[in-house]
Biopython code that builds the backbone (N, CA, C, O; Angstrom):
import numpy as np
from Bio.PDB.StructureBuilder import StructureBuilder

atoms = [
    (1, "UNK", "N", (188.876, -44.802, 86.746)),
    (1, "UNK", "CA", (188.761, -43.574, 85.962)),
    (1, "UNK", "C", (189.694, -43.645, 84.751)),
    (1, "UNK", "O", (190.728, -44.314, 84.739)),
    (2, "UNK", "N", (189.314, -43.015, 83.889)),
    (2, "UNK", "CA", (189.960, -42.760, 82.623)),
    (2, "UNK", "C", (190.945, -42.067, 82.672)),
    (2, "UNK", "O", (190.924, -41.241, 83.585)),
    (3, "UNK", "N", (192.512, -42.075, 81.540)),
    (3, "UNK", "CA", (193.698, -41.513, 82.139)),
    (3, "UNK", "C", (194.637, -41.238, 80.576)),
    (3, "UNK", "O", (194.965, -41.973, 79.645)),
    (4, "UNK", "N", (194.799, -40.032, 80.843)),
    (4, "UNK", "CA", (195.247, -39.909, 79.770)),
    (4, "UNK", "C", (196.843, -39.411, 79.992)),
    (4, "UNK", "O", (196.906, -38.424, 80.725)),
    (5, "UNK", "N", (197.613, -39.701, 79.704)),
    (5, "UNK", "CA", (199.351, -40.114, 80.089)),
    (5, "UNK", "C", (200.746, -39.078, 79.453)),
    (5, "UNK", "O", (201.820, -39.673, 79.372)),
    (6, "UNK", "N", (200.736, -38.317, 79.233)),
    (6, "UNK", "CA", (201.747, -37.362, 78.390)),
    (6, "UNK", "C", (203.093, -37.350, 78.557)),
    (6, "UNK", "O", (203.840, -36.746, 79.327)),
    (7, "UNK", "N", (203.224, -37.981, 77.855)),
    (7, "UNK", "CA", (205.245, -37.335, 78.283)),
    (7, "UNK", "C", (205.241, -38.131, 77.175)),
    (7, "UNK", "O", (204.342, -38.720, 76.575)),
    (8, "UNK", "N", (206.815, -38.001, 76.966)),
    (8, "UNK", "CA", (208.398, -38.209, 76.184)),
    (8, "UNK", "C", (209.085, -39.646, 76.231)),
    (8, "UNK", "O", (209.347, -40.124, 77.335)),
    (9, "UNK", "N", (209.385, -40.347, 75.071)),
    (9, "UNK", "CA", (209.752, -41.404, 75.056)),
    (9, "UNK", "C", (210.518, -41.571, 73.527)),
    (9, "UNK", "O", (210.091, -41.357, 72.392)),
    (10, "UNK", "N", (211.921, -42.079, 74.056)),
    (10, "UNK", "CA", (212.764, -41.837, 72.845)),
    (10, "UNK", "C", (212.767, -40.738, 71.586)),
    (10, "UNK", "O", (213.108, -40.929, 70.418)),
    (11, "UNK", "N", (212.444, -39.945, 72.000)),
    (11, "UNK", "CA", (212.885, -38.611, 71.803)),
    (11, "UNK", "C", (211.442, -38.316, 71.011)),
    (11, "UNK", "O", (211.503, -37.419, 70.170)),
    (12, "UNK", "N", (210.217, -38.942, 71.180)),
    (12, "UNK", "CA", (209.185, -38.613, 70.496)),
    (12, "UNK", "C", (207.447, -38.099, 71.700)),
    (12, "UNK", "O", (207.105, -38.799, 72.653)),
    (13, "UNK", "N", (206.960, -37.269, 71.423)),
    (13, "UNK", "CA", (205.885, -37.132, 72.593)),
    (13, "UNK", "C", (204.820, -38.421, 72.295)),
    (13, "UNK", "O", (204.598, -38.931, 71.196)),
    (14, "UNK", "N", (204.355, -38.715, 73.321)),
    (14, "UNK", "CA", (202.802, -40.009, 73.501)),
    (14, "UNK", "C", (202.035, -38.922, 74.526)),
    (14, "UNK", "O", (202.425, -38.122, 75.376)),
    (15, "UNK", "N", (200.886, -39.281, 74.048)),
    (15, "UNK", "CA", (199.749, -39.381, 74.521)),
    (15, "UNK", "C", (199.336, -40.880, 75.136)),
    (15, "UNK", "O", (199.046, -41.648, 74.219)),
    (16, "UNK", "N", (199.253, -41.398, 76.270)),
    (16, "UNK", "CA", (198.590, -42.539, 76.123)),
    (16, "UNK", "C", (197.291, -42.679, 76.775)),
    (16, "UNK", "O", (197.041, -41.800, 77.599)),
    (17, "UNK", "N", (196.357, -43.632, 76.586)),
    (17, "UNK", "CA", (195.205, -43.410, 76.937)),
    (17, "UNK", "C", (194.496, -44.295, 77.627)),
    (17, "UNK", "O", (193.885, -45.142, 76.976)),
    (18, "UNK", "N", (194.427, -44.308, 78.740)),
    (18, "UNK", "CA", (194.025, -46.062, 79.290)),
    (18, "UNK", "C", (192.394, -45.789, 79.978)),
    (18, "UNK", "O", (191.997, -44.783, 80.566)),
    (19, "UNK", "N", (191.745, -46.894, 79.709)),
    (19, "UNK", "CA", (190.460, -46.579, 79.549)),
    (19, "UNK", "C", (190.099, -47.466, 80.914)),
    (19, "UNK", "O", (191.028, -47.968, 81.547)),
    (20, "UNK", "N", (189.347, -47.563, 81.150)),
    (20, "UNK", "CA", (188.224, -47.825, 82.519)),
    (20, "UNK", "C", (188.805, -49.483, 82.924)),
    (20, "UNK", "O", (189.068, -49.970, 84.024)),
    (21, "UNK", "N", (188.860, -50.000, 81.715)),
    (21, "UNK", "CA", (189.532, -51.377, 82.000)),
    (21, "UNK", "C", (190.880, -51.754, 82.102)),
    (21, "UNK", "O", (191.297, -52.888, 82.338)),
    (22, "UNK", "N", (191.836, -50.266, 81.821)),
    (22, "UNK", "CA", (193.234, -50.296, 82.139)),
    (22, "UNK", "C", (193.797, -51.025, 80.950)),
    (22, "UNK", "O", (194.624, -51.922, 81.112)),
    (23, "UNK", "N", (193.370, -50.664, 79.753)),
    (23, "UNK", "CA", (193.813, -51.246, 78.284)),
    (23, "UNK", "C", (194.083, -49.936, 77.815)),
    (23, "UNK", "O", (193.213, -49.079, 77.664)),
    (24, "UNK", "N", (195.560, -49.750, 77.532)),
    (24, "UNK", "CA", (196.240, -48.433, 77.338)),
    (24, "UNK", "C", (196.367, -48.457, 75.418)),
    (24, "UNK", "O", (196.680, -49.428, 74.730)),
    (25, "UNK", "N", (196.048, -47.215, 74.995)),
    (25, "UNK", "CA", (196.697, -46.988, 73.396)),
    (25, "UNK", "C", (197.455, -46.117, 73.501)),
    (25, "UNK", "O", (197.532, -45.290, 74.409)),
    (26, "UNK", "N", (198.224, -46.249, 72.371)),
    (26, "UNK", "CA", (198.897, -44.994, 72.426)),
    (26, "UNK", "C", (199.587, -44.073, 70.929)),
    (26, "UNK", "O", (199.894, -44.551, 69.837)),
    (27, "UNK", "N", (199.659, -42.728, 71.366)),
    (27, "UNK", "CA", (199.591, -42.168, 70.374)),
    (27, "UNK", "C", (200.767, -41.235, 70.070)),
    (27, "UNK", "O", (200.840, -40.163, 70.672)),
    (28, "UNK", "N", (202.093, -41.740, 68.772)),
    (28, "UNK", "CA", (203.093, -41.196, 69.313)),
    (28, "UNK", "C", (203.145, -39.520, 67.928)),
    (28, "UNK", "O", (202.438, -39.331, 66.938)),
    (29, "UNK", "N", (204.108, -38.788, 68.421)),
    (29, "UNK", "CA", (204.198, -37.796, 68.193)),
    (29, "UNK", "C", (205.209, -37.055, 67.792)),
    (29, "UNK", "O", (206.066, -37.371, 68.617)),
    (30, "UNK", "N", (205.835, -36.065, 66.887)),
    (30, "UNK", "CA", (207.016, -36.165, 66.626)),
    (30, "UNK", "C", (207.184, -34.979, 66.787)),
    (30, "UNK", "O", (208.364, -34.697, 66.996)),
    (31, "UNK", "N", (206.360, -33.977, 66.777)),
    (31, "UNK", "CA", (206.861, -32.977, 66.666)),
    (31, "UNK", "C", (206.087, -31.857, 68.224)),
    (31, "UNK", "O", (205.098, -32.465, 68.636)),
    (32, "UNK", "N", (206.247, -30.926, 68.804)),
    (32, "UNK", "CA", (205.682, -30.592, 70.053)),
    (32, "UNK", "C", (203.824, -29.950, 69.479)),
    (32, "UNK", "O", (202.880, -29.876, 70.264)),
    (33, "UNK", "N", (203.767, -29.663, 68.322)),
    (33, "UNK", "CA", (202.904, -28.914, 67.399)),
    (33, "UNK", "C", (201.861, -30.837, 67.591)),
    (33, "UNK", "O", (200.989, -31.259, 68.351)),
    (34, "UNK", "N", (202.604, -31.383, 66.488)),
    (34, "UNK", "CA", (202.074, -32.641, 66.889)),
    (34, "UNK", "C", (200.945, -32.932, 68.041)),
    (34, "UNK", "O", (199.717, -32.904, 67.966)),
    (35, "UNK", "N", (201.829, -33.223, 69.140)),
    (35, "UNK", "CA", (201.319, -33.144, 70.544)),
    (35, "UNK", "C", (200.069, -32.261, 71.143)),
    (35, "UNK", "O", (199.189, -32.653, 71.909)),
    (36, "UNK", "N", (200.220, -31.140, 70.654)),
    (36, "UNK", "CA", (198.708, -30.090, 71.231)),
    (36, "UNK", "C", (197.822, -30.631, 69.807)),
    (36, "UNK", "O", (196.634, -30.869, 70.026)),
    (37, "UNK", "N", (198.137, -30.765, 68.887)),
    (37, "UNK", "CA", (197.180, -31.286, 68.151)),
    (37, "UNK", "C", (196.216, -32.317, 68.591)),
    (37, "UNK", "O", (194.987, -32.361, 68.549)),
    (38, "UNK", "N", (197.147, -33.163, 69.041)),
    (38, "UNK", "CA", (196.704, -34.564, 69.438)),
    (38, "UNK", "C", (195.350, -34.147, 70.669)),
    (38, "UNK", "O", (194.149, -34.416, 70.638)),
    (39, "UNK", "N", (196.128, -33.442, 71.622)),
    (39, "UNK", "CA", (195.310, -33.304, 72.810)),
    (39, "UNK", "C", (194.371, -32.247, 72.541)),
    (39, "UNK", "O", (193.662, -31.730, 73.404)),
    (40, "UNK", "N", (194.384, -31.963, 71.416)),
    (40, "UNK", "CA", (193.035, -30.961, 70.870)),
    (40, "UNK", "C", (191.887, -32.007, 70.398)),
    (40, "UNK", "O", (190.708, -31.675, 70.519)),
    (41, "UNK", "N", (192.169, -33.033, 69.963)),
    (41, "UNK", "CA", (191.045, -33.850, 70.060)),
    (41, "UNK", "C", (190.257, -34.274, 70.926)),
    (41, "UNK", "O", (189.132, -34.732, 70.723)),
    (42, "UNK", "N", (191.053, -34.085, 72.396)),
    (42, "UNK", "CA", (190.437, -34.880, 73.313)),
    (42, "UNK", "C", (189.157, -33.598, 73.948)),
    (42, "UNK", "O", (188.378, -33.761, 74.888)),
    (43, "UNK", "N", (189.296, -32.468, 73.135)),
    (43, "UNK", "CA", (188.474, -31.260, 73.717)),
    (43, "UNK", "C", (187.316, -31.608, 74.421)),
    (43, "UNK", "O", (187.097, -31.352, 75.605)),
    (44, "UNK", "N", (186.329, -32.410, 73.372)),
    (44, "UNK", "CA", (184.971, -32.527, 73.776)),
    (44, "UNK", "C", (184.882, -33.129, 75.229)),
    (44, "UNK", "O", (184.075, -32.881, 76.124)),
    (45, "UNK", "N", (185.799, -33.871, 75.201)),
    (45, "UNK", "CA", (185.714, -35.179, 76.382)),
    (45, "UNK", "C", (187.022, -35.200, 77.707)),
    (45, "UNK", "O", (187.506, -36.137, 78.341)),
    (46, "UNK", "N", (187.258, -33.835, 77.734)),
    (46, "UNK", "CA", (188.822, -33.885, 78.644)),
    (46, "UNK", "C", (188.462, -33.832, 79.818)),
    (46, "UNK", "O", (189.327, -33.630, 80.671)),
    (47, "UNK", "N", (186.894, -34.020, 80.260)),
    (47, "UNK", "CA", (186.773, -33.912, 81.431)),
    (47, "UNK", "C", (186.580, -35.248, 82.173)),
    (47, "UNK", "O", (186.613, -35.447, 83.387)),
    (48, "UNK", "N", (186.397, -36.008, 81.293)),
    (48, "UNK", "CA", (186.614, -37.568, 81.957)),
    (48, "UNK", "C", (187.619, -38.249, 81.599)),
    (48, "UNK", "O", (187.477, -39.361, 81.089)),
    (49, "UNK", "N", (189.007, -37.601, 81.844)),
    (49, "UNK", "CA", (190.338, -37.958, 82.131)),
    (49, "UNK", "C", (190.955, -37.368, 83.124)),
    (49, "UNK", "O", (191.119, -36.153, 83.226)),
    (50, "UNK", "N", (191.311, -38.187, 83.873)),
    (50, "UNK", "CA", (192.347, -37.731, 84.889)),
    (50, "UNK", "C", (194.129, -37.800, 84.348)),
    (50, "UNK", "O", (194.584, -38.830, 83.850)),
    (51, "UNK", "N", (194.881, -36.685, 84.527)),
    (51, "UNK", "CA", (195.843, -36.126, 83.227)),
    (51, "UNK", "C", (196.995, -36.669, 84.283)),
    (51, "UNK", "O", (196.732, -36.812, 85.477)),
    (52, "UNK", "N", (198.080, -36.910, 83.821)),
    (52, "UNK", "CA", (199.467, -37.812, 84.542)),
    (52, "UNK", "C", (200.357, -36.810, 83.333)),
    (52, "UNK", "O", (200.089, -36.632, 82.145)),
    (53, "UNK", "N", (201.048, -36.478, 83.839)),
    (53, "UNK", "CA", (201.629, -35.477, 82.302)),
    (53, "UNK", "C", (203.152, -35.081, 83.250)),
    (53, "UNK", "O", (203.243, -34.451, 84.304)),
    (54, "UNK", "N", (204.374, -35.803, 82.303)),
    (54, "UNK", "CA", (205.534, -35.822, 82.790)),
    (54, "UNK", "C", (205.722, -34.260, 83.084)),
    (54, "UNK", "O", (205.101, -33.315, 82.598)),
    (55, "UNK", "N", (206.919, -34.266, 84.165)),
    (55, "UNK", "CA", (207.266, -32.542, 84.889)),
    (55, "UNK", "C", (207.693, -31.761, 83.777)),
    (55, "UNK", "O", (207.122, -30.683, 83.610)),
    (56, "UNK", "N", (209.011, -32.264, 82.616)),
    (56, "UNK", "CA", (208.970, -31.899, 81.790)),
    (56, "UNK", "C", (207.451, -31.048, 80.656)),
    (56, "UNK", "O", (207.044, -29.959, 80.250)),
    (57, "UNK", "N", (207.208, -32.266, 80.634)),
    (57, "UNK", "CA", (205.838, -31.685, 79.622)),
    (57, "UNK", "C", (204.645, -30.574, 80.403)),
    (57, "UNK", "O", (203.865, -29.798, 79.851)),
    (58, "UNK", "N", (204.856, -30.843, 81.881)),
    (58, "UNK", "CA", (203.443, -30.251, 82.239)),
    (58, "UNK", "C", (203.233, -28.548, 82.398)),
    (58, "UNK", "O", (202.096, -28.204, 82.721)),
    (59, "UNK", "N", (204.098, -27.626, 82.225)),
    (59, "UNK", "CA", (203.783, -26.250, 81.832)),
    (59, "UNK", "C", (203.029, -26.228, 80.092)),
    (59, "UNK", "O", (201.973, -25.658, 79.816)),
    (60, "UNK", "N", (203.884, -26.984, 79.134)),
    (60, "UNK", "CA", (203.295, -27.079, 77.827)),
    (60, "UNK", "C", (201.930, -27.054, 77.838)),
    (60, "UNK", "O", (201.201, -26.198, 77.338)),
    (61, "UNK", "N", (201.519, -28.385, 78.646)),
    (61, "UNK", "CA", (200.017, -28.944, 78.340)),
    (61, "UNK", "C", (199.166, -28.359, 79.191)),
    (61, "UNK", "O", (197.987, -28.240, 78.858)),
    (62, "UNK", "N", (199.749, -27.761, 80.790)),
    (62, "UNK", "CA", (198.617, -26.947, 81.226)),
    (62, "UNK", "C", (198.543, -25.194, 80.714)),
    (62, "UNK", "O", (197.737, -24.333, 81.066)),
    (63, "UNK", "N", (199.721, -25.094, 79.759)),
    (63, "UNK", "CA", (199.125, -23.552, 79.385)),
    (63, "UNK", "C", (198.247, -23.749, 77.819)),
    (63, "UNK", "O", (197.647, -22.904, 77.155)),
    (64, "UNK", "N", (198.419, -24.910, 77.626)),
    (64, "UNK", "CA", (197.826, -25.217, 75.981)),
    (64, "UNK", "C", (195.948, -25.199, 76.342)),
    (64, "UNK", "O", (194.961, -24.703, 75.800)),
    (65, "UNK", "N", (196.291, -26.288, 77.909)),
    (65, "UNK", "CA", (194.926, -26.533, 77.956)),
    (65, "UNK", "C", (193.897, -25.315, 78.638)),
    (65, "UNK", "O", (192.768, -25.584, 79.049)),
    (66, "UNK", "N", (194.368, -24.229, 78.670)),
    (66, "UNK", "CA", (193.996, -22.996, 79.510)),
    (66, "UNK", "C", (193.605, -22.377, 78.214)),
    (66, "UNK", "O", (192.454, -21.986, 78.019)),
    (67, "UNK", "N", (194.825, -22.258, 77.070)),
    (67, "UNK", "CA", (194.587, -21.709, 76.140)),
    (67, "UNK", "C", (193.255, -21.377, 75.219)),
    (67, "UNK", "O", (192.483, -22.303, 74.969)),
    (68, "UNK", "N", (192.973, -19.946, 74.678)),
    (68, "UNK", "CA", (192.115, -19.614, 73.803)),
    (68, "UNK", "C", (191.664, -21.093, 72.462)),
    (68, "UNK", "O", (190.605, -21.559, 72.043)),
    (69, "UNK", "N", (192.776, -21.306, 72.265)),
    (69, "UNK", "CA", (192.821, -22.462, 70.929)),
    (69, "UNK", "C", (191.774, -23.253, 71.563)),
    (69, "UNK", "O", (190.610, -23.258, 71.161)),
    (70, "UNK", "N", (192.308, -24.093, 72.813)),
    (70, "UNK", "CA", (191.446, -25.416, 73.754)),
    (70, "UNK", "C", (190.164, -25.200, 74.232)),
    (70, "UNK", "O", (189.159, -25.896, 74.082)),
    (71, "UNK", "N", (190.381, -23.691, 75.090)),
    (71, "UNK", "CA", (188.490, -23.544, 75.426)),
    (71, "UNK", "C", (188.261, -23.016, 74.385)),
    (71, "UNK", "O", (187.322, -22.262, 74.638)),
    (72, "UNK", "N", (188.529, -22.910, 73.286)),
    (72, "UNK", "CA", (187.264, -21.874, 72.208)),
    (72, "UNK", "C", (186.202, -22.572, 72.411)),
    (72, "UNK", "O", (185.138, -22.243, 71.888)),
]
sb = StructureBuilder()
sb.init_structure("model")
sb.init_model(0)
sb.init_chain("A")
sb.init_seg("    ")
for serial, (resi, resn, name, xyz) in enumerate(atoms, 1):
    if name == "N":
        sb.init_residue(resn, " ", resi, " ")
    sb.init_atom(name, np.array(xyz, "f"), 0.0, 1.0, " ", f" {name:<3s}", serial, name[0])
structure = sb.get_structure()
């Protein structure tokens, strides 16, 4: 399954994204605004990712992804 990776690394947010064959990209981030941006792209398609999202980060990204902005 597809996996999309969130957390914090040297003081900057990633997204990373590892695909079916376990070949990861990644997408770094600087600012927390940054970050929901990023994962606003993944709108169309967030349902074929399974989400790994550091303890730190994971209130951010599950109230972003609940959010009016994400399901519009």
């Amino acid at each position: 399954m597809k996996k999309l990776r969130i957390y914090k690394e040297n003081g900057e947010f990633v997204i990373q994204r590892v695909n079916e064959f376990n070949h990861a990209f990644k997408r770094n981030f600087i600012s927390e605004q940054g970050l929901l941006e990023g994962l606003l792209s993944y709108q169309p398609v967030i349902d074929e990712y399974e989400l790994e999202v550091s303890d730190g980060l994971w209130a951010l990204v599950i109230n972003f992804l609940n959010s009016e902005e994400f399901q519009g």
